[in-house]
C-alpha positions in Angstrom: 0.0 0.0 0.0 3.1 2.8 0.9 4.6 1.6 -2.0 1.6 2.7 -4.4 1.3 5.7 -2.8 4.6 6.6 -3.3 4.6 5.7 -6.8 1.8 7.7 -7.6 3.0 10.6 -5.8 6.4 10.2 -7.9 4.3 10.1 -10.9 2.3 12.9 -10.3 4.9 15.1 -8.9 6.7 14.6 -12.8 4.1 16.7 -14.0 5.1 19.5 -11.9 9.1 19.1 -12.9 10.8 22.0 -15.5 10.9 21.0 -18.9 13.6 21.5 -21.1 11.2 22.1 -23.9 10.5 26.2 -24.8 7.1 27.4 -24.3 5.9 29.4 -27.4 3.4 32.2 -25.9 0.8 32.6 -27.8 -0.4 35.8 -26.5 1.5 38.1 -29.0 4.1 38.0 -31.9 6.5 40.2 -29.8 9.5 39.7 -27.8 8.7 39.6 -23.9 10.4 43.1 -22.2 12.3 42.4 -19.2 11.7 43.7 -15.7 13.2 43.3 -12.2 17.0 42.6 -13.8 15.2 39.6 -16.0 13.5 38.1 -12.8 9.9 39.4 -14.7 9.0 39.9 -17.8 5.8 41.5 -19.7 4.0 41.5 -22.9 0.6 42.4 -22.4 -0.2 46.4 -21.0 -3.2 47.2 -19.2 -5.1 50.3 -19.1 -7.3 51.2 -16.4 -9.9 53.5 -16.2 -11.1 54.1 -12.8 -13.8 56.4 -9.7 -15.5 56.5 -6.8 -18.4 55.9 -6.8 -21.2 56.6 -3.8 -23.7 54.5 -1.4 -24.2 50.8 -0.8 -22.8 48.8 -3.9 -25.9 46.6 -3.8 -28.0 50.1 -4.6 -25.8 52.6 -5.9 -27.5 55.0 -8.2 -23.7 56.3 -9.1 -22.4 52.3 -10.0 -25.9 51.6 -11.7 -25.2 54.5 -14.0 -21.4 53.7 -14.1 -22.5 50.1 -15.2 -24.7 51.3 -18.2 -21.9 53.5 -19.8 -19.9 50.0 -19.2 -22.5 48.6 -21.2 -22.5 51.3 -23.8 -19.1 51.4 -24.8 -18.2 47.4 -24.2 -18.5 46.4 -28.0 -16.3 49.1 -29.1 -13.9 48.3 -26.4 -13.8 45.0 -27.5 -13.0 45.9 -30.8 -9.8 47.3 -30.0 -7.7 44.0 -29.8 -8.9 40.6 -31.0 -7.0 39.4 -27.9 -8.5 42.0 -25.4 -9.0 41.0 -22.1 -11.8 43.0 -20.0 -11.9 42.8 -15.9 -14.7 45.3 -14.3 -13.4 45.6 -10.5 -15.9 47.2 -7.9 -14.8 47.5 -4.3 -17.8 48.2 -1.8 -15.3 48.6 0.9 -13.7 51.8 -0.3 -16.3 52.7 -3.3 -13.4 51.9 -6.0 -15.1 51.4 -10.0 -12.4 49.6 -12.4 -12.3 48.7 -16.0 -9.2 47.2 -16.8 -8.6 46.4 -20.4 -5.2 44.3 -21.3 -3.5 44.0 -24.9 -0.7 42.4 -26.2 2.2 44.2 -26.9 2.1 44.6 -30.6 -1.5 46.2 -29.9 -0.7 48.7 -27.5 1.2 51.1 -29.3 -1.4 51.5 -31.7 -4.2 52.1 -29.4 -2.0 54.3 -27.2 -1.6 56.4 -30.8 -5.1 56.6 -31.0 -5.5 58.2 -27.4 -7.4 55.0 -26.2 -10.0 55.2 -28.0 -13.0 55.1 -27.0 -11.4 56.4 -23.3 -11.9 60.6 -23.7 -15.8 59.7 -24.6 -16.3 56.7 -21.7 -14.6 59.6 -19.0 -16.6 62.2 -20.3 -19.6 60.0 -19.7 -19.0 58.7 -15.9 -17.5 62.4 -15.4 -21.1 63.5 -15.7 -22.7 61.2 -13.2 -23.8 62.5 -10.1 -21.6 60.7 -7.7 -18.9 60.0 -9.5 -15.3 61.1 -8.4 -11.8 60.9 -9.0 -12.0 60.3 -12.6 -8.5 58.7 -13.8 -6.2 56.3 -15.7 -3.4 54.4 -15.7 -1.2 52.4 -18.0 0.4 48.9 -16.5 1.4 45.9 -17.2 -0.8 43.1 -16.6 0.6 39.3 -16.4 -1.3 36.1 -16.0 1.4 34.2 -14.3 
């Protein structure tokens, strides 16, 4: 009985041991940038457009509105990358709104030319709610590791 359990555990724990064959990302054509004297690495950049937002996140009239201009603009957001990545963070703790939208490399530069389109018009929009504060952005990088 020890002896099985053993050997499966053996076996199993293989699965977990380095390779020495090369992983070929397939989350963009370009070169990885290094970080943290090559202990990190990135190829996908994040932008985040983020508030506050005010009351109870269950019946915010602020995040209800905030959520519709989400809703708006989503298809035109996803439009900007065909390997987008979209993440909506709310935080009922300190009243935090997120949209967090991750490219590949090879598309950021591009849609940083453009000014992040659709971003002036999607601020301009949650700007306007009543509620609404501390309107800004950010550019980051953004790993799945």
């Amino acid at each position: 009985m020890k002896l099985s359990i053993l050997a499966s555990t053996l076996a199993t724990a293989a699965a977990f041991a380095p390779s020495s064959i090369s992983r070929v990302s397939t989350a963009l054509n370009a070169e990885d940038v290094p970080l943290a004297n090559g202990a990190m690495s990135f190829n996908r950049v994040c932008r985040e457009w983020r508030c506050k937002y005010e009351g109870d996140k269950a019946t915010s009239e602020s995040l209800e509105a905030i959520a519709k201009v989400v809703d708006e603009f989503l298809p035109t957001i996803k439009g900007i990358s065909k390997d987008i990545t979209v993440n909506r963070l709310v935080c009922g703790g300190c009243l935090d709104f997120k949209l967090m939208m991750t490219v590949p490399l090879d598309d950021f530069g591009p849609w940083e030319e453009s000014g992040y389109a659709p971003e002036a018009e999607f601020l301009e929009k949650i700007k306007a709610i009543d509620g609404v504060s501390q309107v800004e952005t950010q550019t980051i990088t953004n790993m799945e590791i």
